[in-house]
MDTraj code that builds the backbone (N, CA, C; nanometers):
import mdtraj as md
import numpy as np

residues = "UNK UNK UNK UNK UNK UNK UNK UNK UNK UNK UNK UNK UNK UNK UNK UNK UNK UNK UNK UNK UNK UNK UNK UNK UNK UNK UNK UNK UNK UNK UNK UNK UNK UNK UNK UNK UNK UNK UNK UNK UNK UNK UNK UNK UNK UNK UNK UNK UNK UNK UNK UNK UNK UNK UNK UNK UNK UNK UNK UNK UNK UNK UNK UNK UNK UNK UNK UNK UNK UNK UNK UNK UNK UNK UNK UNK UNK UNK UNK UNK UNK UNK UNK UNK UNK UNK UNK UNK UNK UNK UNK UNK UNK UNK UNK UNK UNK UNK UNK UNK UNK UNK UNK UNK UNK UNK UNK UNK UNK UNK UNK UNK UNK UNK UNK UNK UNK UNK UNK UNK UNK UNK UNK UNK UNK UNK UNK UNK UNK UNK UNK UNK UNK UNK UNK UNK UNK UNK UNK UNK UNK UNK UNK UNK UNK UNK UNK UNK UNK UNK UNK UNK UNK UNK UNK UNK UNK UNK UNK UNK UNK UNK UNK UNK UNK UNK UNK UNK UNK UNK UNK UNK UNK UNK UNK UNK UNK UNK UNK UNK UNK UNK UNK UNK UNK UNK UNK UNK UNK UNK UNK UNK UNK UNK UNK UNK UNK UNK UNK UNK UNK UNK UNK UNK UNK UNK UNK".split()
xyz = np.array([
    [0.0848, -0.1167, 0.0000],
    [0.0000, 0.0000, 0.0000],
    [0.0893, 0.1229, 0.0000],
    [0.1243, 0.1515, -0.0995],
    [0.1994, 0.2214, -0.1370],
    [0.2019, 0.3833, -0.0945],
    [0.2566, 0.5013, -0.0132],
    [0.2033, 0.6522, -0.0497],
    [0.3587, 0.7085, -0.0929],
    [0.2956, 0.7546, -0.2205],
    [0.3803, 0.8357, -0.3038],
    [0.3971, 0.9709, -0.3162],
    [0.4630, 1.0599, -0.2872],
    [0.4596, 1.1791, -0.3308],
    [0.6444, 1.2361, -0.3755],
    [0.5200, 1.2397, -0.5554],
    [0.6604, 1.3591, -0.6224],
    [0.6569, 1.1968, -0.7363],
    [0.6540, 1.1866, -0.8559],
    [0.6899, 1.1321, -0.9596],
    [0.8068, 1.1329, -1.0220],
    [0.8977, 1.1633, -0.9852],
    [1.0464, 1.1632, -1.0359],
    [1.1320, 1.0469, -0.9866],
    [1.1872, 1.0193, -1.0932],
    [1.2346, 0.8690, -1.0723],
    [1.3597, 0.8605, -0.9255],
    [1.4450, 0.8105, -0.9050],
    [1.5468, 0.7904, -0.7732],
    [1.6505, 0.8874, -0.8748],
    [1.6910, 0.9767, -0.7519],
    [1.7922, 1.0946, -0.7561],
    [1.8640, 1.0128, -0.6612],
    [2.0064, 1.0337, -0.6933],
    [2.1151, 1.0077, -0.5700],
    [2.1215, 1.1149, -0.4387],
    [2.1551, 1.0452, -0.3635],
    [2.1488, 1.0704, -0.2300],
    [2.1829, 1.1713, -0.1522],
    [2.1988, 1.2778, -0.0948],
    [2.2683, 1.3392, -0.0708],
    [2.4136, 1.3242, 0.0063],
    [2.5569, 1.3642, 0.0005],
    [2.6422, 1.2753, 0.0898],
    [2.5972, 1.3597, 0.2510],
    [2.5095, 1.4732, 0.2413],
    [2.5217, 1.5280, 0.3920],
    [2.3726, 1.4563, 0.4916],
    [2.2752, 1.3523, 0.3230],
    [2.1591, 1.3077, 0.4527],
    [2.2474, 1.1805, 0.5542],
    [2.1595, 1.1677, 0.6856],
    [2.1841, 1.0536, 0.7274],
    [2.0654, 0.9215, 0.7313],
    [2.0991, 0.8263, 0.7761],
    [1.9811, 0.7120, 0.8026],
    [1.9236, 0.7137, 0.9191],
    [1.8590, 0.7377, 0.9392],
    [1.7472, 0.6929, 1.0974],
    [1.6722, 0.5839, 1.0777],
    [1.6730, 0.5057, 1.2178],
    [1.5915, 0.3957, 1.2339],
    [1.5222, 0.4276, 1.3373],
    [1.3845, 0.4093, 1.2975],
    [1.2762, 0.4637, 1.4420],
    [1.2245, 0.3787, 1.5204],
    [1.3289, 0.3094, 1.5331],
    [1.2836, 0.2479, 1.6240],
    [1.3717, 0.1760, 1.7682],
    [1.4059, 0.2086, 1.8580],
    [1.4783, 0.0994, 1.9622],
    [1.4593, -0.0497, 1.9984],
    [1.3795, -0.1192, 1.8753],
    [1.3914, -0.2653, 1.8824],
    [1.5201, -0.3375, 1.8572],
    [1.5894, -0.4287, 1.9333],
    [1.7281, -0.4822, 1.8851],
    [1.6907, -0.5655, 1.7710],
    [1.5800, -0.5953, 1.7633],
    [1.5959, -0.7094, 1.6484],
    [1.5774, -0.5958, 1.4911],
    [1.5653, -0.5139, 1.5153],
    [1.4912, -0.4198, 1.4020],
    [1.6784, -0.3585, 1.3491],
    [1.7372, -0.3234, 1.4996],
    [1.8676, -0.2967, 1.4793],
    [1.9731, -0.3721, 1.4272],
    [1.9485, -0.5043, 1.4583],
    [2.0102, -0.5842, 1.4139],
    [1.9900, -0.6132, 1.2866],
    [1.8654, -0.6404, 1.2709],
    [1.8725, -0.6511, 1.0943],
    [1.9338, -0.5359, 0.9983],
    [1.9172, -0.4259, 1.0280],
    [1.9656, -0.2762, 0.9443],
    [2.0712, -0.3111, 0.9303],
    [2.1552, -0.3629, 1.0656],
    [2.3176, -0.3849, 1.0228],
    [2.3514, -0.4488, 0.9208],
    [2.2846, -0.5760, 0.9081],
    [2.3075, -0.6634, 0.7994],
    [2.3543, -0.5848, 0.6491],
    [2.2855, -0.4386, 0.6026],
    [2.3188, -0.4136, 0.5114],
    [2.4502, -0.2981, 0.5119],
    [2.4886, -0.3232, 0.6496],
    [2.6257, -0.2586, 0.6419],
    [2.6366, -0.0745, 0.5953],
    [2.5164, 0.0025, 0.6192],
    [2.5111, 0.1425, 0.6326],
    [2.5070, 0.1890, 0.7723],
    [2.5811, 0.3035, 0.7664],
    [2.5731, 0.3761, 0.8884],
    [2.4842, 0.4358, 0.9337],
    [2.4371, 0.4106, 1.0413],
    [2.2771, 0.4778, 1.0887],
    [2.2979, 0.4989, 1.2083],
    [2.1845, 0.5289, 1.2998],
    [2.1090, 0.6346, 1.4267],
    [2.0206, 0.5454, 1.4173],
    [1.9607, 0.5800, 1.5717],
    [1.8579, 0.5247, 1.6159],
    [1.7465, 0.6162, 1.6683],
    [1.6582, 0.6064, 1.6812],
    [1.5700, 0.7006, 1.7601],
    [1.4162, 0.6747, 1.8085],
    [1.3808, 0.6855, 1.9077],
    [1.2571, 0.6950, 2.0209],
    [1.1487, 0.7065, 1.9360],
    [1.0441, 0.6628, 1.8851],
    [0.9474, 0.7361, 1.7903],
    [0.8344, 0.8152, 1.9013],
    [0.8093, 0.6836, 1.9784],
    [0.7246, 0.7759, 2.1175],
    [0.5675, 0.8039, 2.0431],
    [0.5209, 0.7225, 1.9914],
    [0.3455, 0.6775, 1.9441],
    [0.2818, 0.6042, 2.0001],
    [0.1800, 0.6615, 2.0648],
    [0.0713, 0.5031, 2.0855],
    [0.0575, 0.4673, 1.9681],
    [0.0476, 0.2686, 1.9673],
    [0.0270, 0.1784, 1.9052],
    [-0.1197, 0.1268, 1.9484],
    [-0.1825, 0.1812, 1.9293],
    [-0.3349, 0.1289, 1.9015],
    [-0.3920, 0.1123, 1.8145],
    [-0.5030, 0.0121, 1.7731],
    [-0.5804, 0.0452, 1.6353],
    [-0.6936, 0.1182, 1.6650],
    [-0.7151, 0.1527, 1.5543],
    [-0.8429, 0.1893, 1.5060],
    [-0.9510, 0.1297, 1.5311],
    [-1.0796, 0.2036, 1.5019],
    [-1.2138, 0.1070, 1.5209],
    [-1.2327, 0.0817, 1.3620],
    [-1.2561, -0.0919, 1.3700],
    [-1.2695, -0.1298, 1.2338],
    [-1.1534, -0.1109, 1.1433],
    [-1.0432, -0.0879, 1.2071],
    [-0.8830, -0.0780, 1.1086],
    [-0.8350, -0.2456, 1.1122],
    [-0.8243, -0.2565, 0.9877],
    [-0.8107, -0.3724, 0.8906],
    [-0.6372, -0.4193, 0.9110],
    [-0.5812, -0.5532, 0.9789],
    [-0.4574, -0.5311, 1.0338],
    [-0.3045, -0.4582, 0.9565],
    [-0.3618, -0.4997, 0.8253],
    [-0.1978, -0.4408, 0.6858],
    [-0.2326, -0.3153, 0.7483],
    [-0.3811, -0.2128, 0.7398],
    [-0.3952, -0.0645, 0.7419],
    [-0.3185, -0.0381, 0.8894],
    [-0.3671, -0.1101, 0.9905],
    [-0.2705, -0.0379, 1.0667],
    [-0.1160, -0.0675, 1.0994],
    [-0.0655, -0.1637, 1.0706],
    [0.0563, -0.1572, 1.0402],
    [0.1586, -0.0882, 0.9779],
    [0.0714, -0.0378, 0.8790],
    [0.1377, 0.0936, 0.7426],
    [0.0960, 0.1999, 0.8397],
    [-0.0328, 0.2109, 0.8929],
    [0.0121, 0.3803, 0.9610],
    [0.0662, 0.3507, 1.0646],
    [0.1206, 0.2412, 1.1415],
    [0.2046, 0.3205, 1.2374],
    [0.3098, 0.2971, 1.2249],
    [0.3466, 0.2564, 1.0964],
    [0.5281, 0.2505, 1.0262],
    [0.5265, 0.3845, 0.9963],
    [0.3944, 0.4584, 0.9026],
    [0.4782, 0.5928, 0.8580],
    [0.4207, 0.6728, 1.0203],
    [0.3611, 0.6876, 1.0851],
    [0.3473, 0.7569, 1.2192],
    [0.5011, 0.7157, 1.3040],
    [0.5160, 0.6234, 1.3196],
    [0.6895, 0.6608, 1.3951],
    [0.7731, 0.6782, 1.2707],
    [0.7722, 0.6819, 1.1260],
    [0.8854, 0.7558, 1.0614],
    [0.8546, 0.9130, 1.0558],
    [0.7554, 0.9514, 1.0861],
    [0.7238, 1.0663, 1.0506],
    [0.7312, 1.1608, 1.1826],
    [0.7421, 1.1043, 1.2494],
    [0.7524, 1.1209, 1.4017],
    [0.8907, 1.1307, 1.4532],
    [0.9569, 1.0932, 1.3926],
    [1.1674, 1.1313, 1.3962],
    [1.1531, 1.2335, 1.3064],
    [1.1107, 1.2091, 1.1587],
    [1.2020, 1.3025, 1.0714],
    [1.1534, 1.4407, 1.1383],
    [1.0712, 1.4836, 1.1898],
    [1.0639, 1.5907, 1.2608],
    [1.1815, 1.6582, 1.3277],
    [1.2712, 1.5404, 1.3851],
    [1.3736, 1.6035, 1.4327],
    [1.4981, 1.5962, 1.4044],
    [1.4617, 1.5073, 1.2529],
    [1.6298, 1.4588, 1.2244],
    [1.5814, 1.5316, 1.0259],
    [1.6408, 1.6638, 1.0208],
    [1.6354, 1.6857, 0.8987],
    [1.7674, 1.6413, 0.7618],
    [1.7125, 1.6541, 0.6707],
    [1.7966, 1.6120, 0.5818],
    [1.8330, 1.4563, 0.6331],
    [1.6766, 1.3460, 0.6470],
    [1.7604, 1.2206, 0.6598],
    [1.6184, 1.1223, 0.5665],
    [1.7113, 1.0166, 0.5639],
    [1.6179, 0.9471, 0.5146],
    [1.5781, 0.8621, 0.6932],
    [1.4361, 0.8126, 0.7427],
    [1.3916, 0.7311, 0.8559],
    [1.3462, 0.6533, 0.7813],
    [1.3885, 0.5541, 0.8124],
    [1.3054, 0.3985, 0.8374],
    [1.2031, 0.3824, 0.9599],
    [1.0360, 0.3667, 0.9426],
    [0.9497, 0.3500, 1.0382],
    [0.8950, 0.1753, 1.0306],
    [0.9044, 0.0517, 1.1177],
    [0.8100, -0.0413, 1.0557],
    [0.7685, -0.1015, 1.1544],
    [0.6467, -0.1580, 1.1171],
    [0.5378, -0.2189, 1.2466],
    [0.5133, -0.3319, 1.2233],
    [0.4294, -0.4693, 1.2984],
    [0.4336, -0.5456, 1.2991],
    [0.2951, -0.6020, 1.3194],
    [0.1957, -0.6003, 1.2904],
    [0.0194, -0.6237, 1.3243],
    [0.0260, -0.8433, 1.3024],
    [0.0441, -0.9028, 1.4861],
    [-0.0075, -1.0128, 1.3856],
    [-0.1632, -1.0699, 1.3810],
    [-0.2566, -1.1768, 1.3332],
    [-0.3492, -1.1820, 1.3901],
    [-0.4121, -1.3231, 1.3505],
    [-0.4990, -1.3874, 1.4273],
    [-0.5320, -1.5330, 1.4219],
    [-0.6420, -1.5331, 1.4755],
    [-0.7506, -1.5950, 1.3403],
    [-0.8852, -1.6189, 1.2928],
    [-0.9231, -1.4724, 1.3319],
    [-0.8647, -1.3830, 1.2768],
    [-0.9349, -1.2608, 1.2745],
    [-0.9414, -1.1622, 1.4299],
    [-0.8316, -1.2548, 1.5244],
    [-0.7450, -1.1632, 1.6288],
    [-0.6772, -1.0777, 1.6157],
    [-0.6287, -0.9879, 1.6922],
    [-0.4730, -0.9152, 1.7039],
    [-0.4193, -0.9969, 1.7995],
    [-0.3021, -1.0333, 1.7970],
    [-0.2099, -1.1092, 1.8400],
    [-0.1382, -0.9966, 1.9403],
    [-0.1478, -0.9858, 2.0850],
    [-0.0860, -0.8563, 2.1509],
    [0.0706, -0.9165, 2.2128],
    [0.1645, -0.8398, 2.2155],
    [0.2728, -0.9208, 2.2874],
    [0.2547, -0.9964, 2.4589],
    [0.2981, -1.1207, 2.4704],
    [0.2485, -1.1662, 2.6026],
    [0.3018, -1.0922, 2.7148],
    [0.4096, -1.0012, 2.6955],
    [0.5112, -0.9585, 2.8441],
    [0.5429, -1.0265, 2.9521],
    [0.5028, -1.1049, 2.9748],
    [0.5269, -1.2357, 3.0989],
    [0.4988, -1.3661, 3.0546],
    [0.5440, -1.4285, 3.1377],
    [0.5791, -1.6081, 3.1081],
    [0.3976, -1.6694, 3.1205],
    [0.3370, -1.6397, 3.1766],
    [0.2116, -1.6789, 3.2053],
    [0.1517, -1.6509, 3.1077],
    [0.1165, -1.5254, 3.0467],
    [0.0921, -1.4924, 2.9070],
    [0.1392, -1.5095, 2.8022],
    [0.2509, -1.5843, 2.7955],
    [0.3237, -1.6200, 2.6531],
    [0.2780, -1.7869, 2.6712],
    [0.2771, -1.8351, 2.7867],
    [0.2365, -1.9920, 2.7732],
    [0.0636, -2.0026, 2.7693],
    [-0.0072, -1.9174, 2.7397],
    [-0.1995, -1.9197, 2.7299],
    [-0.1380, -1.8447, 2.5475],
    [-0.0414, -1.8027, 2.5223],
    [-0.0781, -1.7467, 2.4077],
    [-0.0060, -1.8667, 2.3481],
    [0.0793, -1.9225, 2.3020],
    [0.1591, -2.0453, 2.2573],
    [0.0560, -2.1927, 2.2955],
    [0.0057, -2.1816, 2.3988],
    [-0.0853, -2.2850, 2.3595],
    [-0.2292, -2.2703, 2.2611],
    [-0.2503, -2.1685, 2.2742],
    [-0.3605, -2.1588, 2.1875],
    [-0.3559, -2.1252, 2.0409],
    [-0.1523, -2.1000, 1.9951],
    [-0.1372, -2.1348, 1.8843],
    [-0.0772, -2.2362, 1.8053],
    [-0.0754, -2.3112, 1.9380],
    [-0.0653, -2.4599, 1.8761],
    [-0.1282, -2.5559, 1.7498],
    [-0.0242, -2.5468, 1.6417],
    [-0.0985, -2.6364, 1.5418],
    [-0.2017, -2.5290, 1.4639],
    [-0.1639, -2.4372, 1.4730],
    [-0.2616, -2.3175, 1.3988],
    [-0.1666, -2.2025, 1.3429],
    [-0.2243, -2.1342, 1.2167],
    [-0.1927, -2.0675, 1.1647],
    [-0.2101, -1.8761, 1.2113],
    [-0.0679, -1.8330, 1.1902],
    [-0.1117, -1.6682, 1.1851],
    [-0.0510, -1.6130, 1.0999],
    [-0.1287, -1.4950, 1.0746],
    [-0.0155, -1.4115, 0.9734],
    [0.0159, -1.2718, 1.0178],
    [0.0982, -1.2682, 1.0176],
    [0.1595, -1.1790, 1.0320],
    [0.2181, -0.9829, 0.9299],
    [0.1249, -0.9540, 0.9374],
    [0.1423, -0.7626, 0.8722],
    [0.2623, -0.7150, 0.9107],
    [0.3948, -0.7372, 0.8266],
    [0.4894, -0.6114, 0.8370],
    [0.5068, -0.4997, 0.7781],
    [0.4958, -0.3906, 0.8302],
    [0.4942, -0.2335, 0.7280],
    [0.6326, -0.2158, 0.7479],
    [0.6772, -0.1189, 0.6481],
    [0.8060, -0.0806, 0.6060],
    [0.7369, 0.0806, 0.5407],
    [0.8611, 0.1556, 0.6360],
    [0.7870, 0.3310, 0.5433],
    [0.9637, 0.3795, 0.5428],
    [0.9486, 0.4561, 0.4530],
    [1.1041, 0.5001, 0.4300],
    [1.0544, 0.6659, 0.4525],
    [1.0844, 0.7562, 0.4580],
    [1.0600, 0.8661, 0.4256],
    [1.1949, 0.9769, 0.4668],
    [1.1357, 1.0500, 0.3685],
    [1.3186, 1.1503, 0.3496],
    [1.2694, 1.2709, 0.3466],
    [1.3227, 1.3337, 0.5018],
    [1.2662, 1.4328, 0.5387],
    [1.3014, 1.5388, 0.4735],
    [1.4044, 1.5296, 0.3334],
    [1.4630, 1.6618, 0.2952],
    [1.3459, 1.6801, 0.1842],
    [1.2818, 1.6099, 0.1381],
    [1.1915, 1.6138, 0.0412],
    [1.0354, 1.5720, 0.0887],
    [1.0182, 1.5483, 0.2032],
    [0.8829, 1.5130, 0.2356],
    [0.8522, 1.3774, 0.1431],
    [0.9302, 1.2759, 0.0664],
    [0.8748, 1.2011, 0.0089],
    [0.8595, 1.0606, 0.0955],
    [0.7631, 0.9902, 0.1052],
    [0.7620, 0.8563, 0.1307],
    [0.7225, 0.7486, 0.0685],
    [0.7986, 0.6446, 0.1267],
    [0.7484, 0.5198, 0.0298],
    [0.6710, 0.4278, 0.1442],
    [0.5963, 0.3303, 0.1379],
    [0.5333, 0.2182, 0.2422],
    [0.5239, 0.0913, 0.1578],
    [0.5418, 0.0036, 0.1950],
    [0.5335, -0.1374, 0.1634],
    [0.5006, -0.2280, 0.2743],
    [0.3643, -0.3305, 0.3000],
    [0.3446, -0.4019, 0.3583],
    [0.3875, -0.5676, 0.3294],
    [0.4833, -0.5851, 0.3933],
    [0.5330, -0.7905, 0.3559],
    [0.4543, -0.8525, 0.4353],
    [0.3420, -0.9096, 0.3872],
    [0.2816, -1.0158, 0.4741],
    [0.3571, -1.1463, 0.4944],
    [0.3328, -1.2595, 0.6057],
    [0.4064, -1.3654, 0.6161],
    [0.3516, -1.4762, 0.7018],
    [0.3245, -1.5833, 0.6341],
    [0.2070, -1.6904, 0.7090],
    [0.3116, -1.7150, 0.8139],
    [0.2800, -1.8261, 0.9046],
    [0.3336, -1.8622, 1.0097],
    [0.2161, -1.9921, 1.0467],
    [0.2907, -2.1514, 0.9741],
    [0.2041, -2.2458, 1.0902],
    [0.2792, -2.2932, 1.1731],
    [0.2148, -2.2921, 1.2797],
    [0.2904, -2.3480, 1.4309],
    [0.2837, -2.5316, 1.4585],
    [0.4108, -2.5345, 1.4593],
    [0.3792, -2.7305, 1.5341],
    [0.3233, -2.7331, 1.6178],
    [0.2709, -2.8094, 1.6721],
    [0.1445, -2.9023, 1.7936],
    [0.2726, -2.8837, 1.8879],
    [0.2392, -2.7973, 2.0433],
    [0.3215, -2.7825, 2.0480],
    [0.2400, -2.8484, 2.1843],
    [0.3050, -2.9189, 2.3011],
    [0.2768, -2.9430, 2.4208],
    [0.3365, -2.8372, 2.5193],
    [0.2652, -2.8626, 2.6344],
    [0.3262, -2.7874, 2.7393],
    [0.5107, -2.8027, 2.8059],
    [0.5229, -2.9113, 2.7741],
    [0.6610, -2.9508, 2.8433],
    [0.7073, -2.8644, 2.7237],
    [0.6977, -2.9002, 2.5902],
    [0.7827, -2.8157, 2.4777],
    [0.7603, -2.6473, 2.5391],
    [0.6267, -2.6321, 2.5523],
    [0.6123, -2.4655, 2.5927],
    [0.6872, -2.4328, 2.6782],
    [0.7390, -2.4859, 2.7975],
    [0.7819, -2.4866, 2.9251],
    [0.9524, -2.4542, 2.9034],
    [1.0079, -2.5373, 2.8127],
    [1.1380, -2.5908, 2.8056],
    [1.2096, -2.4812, 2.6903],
    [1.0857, -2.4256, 2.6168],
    [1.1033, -2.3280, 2.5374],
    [1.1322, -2.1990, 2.5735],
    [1.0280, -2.1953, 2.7161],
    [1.0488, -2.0153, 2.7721],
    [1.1546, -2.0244, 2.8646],
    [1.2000, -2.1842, 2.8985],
    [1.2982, -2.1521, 3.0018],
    [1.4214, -2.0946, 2.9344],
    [1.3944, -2.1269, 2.8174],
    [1.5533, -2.0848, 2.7314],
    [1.5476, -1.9236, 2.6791],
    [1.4788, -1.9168, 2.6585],
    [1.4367, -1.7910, 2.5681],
    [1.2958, -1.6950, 2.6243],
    [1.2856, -1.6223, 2.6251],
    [1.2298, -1.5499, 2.7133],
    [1.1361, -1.4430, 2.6046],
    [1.0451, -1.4788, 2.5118],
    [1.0323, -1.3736, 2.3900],
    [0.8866, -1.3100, 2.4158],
    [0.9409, -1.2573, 2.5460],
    [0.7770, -1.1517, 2.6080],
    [0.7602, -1.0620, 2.5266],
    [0.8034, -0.9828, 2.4613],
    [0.8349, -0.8835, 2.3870],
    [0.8077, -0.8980, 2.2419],
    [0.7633, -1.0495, 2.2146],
    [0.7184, -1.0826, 2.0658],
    [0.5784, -1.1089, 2.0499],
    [0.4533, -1.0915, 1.9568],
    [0.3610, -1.0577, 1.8952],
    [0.3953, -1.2594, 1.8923],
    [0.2759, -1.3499, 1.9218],
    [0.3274, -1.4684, 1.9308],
    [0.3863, -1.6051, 2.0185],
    [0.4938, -1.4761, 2.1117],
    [0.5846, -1.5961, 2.1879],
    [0.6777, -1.6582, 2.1311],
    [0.7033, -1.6186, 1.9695],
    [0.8173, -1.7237, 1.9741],
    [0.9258, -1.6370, 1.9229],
    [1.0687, -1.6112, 1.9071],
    [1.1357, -1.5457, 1.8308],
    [1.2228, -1.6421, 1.7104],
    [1.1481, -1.6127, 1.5737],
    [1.2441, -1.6885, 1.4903],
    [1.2907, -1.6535, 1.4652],
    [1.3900, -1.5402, 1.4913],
    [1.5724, -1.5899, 1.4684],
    [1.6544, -1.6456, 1.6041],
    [1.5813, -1.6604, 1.6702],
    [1.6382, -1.7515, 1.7644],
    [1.5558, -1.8832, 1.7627],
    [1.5655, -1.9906, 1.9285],
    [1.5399, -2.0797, 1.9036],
    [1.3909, -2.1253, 1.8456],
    [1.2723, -1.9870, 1.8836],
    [1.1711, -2.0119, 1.8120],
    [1.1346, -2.0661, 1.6968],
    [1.2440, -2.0727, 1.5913],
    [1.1994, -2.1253, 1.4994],
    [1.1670, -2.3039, 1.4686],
    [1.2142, -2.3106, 1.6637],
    [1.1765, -2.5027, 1.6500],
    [1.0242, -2.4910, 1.6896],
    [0.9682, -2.4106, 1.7279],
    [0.8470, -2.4029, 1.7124],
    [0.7598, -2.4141, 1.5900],
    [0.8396, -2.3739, 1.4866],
    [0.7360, -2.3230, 1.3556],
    [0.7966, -2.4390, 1.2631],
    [0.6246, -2.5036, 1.2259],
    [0.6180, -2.6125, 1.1099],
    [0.6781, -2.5411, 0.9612],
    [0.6297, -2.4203, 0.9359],
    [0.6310, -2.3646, 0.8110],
    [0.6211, -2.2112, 0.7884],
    [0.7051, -2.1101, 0.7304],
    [0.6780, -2.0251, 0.6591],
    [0.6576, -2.0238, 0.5374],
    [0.5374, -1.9135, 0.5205],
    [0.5277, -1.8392, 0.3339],
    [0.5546, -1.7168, 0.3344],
    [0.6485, -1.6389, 0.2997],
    [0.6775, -1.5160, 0.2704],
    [0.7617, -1.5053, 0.1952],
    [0.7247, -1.3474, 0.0907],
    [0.8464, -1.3219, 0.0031],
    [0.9726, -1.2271, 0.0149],
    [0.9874, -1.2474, 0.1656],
    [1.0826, -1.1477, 0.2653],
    [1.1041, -1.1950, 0.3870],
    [1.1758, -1.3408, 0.4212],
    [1.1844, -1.3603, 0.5272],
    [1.2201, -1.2980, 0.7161],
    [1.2770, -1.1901, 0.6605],
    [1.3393, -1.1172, 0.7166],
    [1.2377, -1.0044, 0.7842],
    [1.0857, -1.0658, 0.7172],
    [0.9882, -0.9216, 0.7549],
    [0.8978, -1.0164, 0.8630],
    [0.9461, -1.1265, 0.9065],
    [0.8878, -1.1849, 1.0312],
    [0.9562, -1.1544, 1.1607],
    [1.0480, -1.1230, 1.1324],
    [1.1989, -1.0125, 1.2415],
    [1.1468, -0.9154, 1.2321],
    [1.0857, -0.8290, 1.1823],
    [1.0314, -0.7207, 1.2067],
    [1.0753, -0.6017, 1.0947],
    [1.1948, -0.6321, 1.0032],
    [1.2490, -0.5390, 0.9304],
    [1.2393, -0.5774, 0.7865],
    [1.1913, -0.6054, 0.6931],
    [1.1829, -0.6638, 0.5871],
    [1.3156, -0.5924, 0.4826],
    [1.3750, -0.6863, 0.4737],
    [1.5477, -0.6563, 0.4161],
    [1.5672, -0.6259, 0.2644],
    [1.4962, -0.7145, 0.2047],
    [1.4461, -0.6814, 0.0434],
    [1.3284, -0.6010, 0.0039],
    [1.2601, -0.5890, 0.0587],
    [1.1814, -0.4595, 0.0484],
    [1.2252, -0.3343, 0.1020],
    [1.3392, -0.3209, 0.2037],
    [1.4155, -0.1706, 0.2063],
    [1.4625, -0.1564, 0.1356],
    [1.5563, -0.2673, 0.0691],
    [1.6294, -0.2438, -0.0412],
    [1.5552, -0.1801, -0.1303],
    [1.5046, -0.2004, -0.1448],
    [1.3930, -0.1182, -0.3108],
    [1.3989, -0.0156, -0.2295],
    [1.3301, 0.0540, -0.1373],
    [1.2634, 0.1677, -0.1339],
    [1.4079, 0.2652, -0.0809],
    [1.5238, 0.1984, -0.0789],
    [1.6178, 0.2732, -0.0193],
    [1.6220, 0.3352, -0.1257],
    [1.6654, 0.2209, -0.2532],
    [1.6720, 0.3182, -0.3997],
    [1.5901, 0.3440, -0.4508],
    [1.4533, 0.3460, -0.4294],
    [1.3790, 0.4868, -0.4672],
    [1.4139, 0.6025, -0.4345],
    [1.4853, 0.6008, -0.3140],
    [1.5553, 0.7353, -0.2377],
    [1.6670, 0.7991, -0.2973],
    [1.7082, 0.6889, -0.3946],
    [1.8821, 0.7473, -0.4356],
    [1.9642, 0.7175, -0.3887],
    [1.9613, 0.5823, -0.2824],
    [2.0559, 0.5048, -0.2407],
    [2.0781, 0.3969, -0.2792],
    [2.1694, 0.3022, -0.2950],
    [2.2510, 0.2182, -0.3955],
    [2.2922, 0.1645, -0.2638],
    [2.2079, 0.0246, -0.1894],
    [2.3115, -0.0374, -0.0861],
    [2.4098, -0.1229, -0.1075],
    [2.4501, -0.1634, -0.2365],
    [2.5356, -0.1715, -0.3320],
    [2.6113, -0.1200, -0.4391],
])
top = md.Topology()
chain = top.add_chain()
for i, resn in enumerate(residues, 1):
    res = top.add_residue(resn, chain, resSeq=i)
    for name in ("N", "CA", "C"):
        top.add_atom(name, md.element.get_by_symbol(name[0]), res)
traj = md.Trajectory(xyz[None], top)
């Protein structure tokens, strides 16, 4: 779901913008590194609520460009990266569990069941007001998972902080029977081939 403004194809970059990432998630940080640019980090500071009747991709895209739009305010001449994460099952929102008690009622009840997962991606470059948004959706079926597995799982890993309970880039992924996505990397929260594009819509070349 694309918002565009300004029809002119990718201009190169400026050498005086910088990169912002809006977000203080390590896993969000960690992935950026992967493409080996120098960046910042920064606080976006939004409630994350939905809407009444907001459809999960819709709110995922606004509150990727609401925390990118929400730095470039204070970081001019940069390009921000904003992206969110909406997941949801049989027509839930999936909320993060924050404690062990709530991640083992949420992991059992996605036992052997499917979710999918809404990642937004917003680029926007505050020297031009332009932005780009891209939503990577990404199935997720879960193995039949028992309690001793649930148990033996949180003793290791602790993923209160994940939409789910499980973290797949860590050991979570012995949890999961199967992914479908065309951006693996947008179940981490940062979708890696879809920045790529929208970096160079910007006029950046991460190569």
């Amino acid at each position: 779901m694309p918002s565009n403004v300004g029809a002119k194809g990718p201009q190169p970059l400026r050498r005086s913008m910088q990169i912002v990432l809006a977000s203080t998630s390590p896993y969000r940080r960690a992935l950026l590194e992967r493409l080996g640019l120098p960046f910042s980090v920064a606080f976006p500071g939004i409630e994350e609520h939905p809407l009444p009747g907001e459809a999960p991709d819709s709110m995922a895209s606004r509150l990727a460009e609401a925390k990118a739009l929400s730095v470039a305010r204070r970081h001019r001449n940069s390009l921000v990266i904003g992206s969110d994460q909406v997941a949801i099952r049989d027509g839930q929102v999936l909320g993060k569990p924050g404690n062990y008690d709530n991640a083992v009622r949420q992991l059992r009840a996605l036992s052997a069941s499917e979710v999918l997962f809404h990642t937004a991606l917003c680029v926007h470059n505050s020297a031009n007001a332009t932005t780009r948004i891209r939503v990577v959706p990404c199935r997720v079926t879960f193995r039949k998972l028992d309690d001793g597995m649930i148990e033996r799982y949180l003793a290791r890993e602790q993923a209160y902080d994940c939409a789910g309970s499980a973290k797949a880039e860590g050991l979570g992924i012995a949890l999961i029977a199967k992914m479908e996505s065309e951006d693996p990397t947008a179940l981490i929260g940062l979708p890696l081939i879809a920045l790529v594009d929208l970096l160079h819509e910007q006029g950046l070349n991460v190569i």
